[in-house]
C-alpha positions as CSV (number, residue, x, y, z in Angstrom):
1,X,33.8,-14.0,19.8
2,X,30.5,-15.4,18.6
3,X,27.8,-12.4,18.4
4,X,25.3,-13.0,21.4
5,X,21.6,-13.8,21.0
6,X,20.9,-10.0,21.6
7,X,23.3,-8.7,18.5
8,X,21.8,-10.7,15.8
9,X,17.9,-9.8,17.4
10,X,19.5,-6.1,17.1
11,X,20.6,-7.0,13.5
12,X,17.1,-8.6,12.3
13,X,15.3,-5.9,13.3
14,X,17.8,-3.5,11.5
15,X,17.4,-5.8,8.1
16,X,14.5,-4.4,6.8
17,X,15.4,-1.1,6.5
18,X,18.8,-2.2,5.7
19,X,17.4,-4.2,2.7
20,X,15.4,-1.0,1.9
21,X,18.3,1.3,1.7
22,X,20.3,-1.1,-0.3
23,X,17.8,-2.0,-3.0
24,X,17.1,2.0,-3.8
25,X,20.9,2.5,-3.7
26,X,22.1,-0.3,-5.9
27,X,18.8,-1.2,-8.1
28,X,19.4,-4.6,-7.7
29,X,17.9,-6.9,-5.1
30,X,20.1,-9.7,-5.3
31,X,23.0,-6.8,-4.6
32,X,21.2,-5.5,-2.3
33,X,20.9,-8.8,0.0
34,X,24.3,-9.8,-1.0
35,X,25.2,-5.9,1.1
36,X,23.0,-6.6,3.2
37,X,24.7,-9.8,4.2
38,X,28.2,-8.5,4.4
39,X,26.7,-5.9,6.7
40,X,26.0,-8.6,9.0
41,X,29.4,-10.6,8.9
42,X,30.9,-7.1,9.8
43,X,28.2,-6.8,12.4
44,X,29.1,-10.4,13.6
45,X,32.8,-9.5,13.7
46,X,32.6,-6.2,15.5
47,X,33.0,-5.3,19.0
48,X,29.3,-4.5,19.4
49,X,30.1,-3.6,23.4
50,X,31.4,-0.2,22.1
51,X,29.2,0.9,19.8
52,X,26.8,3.3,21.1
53,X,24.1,3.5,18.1
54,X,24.1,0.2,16.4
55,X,21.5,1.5,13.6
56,X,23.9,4.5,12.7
57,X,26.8,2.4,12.7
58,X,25.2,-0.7,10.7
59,X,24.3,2.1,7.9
60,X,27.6,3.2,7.7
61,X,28.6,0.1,7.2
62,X,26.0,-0.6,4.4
63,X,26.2,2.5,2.7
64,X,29.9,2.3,2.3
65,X,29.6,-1.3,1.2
66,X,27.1,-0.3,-1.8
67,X,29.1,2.6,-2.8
68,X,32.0,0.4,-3.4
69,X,29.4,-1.6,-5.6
70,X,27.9,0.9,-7.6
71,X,31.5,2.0,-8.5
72,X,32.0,-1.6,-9.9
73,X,28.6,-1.6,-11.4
74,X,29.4,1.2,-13.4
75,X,31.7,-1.0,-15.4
76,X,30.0,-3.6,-15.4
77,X,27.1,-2.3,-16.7
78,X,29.4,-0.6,-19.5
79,X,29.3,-4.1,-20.9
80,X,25.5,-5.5,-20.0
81,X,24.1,-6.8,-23.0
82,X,21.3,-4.6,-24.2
83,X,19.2,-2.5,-22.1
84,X,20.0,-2.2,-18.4
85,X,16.8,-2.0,-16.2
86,X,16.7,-2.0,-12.2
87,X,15.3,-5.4,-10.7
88,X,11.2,-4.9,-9.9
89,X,9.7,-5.4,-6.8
90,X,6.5,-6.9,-6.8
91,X,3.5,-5.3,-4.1
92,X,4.2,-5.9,-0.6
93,X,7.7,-7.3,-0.9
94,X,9.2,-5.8,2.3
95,X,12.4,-4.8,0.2
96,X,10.4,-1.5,-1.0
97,X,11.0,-0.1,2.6
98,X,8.8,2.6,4.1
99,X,5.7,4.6,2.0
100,X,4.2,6.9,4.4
101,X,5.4,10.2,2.6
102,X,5.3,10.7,-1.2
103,X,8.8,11.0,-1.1
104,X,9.3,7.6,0.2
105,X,7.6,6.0,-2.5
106,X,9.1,8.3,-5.0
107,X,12.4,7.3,-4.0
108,X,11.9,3.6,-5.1
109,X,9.3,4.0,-7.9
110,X,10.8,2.4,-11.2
111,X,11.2,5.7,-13.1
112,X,13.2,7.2,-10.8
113,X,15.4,4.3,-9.8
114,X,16.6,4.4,-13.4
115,X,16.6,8.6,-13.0
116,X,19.0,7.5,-10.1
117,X,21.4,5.4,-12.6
118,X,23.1,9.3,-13.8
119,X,23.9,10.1,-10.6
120,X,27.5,9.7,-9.0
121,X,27.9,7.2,-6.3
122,X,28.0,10.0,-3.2
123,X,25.3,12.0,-5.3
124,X,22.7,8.7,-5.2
125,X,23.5,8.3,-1.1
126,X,23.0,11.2,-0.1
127,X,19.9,11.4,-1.9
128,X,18.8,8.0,-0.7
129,X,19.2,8.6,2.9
130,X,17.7,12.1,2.6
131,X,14.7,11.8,0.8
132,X,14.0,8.5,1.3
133,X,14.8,8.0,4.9
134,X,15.1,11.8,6.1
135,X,18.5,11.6,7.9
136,X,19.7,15.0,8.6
137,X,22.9,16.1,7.1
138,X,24.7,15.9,9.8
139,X,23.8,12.1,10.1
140,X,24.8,11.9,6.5
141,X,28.7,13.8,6.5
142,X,29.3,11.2,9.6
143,X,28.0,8.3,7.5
144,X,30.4,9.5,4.7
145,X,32.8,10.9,6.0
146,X,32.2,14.7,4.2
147,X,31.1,17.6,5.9
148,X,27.6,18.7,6.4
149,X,27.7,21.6,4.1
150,X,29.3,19.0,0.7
151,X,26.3,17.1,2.0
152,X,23.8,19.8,1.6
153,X,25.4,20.7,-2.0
154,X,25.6,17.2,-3.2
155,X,22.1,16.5,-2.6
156,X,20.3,19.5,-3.6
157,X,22.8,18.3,-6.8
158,X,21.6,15.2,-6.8
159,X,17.4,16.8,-6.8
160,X,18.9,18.6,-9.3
161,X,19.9,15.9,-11.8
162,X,16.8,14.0,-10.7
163,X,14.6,17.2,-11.7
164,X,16.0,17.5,-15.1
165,X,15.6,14.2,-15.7
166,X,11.7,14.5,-15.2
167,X,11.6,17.4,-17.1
168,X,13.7,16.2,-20.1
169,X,11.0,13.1,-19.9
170,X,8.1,15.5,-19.6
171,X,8.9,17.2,-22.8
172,X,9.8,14.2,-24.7
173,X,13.2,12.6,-24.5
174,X,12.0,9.5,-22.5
175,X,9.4,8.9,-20.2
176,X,10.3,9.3,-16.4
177,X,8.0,12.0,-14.7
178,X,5.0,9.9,-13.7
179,X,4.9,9.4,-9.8
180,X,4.2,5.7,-8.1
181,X,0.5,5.1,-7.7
182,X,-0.5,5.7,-3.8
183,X,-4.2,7.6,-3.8
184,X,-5.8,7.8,-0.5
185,X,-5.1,4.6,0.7
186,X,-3.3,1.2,-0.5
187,X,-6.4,-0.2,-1.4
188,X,-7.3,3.0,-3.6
189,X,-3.4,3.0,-5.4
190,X,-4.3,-1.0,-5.8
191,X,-7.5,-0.7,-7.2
192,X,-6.1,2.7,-9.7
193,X,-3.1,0.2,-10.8
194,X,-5.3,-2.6,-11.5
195,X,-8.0,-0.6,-13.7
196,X,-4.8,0.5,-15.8
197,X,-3.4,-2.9,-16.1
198,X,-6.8,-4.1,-17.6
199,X,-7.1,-1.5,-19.8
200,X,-3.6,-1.8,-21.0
201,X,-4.1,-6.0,-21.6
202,X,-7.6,-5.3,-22.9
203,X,-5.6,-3.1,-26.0
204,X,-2.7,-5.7,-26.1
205,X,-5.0,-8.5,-26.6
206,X,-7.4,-6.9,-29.2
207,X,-5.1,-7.8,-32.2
208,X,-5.4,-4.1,-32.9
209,X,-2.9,-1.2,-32.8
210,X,-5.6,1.9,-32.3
211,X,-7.0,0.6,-28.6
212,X,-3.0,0.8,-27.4
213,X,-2.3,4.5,-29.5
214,X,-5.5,5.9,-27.7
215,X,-3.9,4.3,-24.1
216,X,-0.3,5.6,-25.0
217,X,0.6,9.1,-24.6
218,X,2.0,10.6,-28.1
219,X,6.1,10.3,-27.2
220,X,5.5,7.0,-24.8
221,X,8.8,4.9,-25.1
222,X,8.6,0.7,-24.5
223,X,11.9,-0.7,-23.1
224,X,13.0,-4.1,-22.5
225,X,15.9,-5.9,-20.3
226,X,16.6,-9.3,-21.4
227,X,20.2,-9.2,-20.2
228,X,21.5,-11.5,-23.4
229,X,19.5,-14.3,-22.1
230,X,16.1,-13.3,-23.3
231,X,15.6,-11.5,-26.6
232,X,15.0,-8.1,-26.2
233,X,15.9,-5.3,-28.4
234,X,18.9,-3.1,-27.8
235,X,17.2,0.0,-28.4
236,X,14.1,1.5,-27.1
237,X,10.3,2.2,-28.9
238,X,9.6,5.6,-29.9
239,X,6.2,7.4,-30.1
240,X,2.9,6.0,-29.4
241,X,2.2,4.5,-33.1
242,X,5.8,2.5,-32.7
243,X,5.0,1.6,-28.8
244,X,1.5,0.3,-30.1
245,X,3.0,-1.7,-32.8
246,X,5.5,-3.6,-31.1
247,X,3.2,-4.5,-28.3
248,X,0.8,-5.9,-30.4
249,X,3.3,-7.8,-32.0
250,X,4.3,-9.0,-28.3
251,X,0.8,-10.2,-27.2
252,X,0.1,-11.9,-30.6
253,X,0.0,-15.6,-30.0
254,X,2.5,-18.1,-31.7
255,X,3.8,-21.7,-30.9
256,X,7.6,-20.2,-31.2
257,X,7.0,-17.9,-28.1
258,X,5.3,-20.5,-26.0
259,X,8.1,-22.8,-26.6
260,X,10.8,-20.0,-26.0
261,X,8.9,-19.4,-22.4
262,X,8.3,-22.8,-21.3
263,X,4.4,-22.8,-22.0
264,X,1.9,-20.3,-22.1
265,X,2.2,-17.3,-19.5
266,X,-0.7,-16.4,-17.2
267,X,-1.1,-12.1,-16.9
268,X,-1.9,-10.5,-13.5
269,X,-2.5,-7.4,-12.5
270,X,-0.8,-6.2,-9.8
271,X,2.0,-3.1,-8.7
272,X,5.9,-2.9,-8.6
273,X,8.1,-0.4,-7.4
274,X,4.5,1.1,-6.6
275,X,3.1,1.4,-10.4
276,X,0.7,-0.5,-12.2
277,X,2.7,-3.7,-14.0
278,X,1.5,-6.5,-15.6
279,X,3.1,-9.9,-13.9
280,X,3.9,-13.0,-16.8
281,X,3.9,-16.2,-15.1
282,X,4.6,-19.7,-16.2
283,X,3.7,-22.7,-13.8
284,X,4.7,-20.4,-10.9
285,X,7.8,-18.7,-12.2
286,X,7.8,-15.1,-12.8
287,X,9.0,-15.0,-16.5
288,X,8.0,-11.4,-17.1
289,X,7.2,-8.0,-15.1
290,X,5.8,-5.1,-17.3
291,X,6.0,-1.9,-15.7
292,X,3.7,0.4,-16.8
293,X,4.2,4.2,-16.0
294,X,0.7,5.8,-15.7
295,X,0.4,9.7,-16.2
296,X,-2.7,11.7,-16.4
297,X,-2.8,11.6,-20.1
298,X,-1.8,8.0,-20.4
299,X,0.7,5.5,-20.1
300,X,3.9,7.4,-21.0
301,X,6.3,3.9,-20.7
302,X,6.2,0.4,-20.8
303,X,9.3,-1.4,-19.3
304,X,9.8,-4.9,-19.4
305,X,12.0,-6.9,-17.3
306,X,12.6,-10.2,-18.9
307,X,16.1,-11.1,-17.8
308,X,15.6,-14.2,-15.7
309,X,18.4,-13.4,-12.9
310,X,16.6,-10.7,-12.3
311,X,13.3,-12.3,-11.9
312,X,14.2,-14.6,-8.8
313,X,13.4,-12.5,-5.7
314,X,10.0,-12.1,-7.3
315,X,9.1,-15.2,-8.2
316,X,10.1,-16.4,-4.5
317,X,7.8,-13.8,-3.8
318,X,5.0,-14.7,-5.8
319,X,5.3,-18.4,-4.7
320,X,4.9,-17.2,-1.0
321,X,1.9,-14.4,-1.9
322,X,-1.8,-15.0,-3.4
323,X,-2.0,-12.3,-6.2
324,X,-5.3,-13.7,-7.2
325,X,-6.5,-14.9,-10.5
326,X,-4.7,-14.0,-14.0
327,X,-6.7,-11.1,-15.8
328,X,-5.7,-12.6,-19.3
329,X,-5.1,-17.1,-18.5
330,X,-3.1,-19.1,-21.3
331,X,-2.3,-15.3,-23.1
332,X,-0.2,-17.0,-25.8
């Protein structure tokens, strides 16, 4: 039976946050829609007469769906090339879900999706749908399947890991502790993130290693993910004086990159995942997306996402979006 006009207007509304949970779950937007999609075929296949709460019952669905995924991402990702990194999100793209509460925009800032990457499967849902989108535990062991006490433990197990994993970065094993920009206002995070991005291009673009050391704090790491299809190295930067070297290096103009990137990229200052980044774009495609994690003492890591499959939600994004002019134009 075909799903009536009413089931897929109770299934559009529902994407959004469907898309939302996904993305912080999986790291990946193109997984995340591809979940998101199944979701729906299941949706469109069901007999929706008998289900009393459509919402609980679609994130069952969903949340079962990417756990199967992140269980075959794990071996997958056993073999990526290189560094693995989770996909950006540029500002406003509705996939970055709610951002009322810190918590909320913790949840899908780009240090802690990676933070996330240690956790098991259950261990990264339960912690998804709790402090991201505050479902009770009882809500949780029926979306599971566990009962509400394992759902208590695995997610104050789940803070846990995440906890360490700050304070591990804090004292110098990796940057990860910064929170996502949010001020009093949008406007105020926007404005915060865009100050830093200048700054940062202003010492990238000075030929000059001492502007970036004074930006960078002293155990700042710089990490790249070009996914075998874009050079990037295997291993990440270490200390401020590498990190300062090796981004110099990267902003220094030369006819070998501009041919590598199909011409000369523009740099924009913008936010994704809710830090400051720096946006590299080539006659409208997204090439690059730099995110930058700002602490009070400086920027503590620089992460680049280079690998071009994981570039296309935001360049269909920044097609459809006016991010203004480029802060650096023709940068190599």
């Amino acid at each position: 039976m075909p799903p009536t006009l009413s089931d897929v207007d109770r299934f559009e509304t529902a994407r959004p946050r469907l898309q939302a949970v996904a993305y912080r779950m999986l790291g990946s937007a193109s997984e995340a829609e591809d979940a998101v999609q199944e979701t729906y075929l299941r949706w469109q296949a069901a007999d929706t007469g008998h289900i009393e709460v459509p919402e609980a019952w679609l994130t069952k669905v969903l949340t079962n769906l990417c756990l199967n995924q992140l269980t075959s991402a794990r071996a997958r990702r056993e073999t990526y090339v290189g560094q693995w990194l989770p996909e950006p999100l540029l500002e406003g793209d509705p996939m970055l879900g709610p951002a009322e509460t810190a918590e909320q925009r913790e949840s899908v800032s780009y240090a802690v999706l990676i933070l996330l990457e240690r956790l098991s499967p259950n261990e990264r849902a339960v912690y998804v749908l709790r402090e991201a989108f505050a479902h009770s535990h009882r809500e949780i062991a029926e979306i599971l399947n566990i009962s509400e006490a394992s759902s208590q433990q695995i997610f104050h197990r789940a803070k846990k890991h995440v906890a360490l994993g700050r304070a591990e970065a804090a004292f110098g094993e990796g940057a990860g502790g910064g929170e996502a920009l949010s001020g009093d206002t949008q406007e105020t995070g926007r404005a915060a993130a865009r100050r830093i991005v200048e700054e940062f291009l202003a010492a990238a673009t000075s030929g000059e290693t001492q502007p970036l050391i004074r930006l960078l704090t002293s155990d700042a790491i710089a990490v790249g993910d070009g996914g075998g299809k874009v050079p990037a190295r295997s291993s990440a930067f270490e200390g401020a004086v590498a990190v300062a070297k090796f981004i110099r290096g990267l902003f220094k103009p030369a006819p070998a990159k501009r041919d590598l990137l199909g011409g000369s990229p523009d740099l924009y200052a913008t936010t994704a995942n809710g830090g400051p980044a720096v946006v590299a774009v080539v006659d409208g495609r997204v090439i690059g997306v730099i995110c930058l994690e700002w602490t009070g003492d400086g920027v503590a890591a620089v992460r680049s996402q280079v690998n071009p499959d994981k570039l296309e939600r935001a360049t269909r994004y920044w097609t459809a979006s006016d991010f203004g002019s480029p802060v650096v134009a023709q940068a190599l």
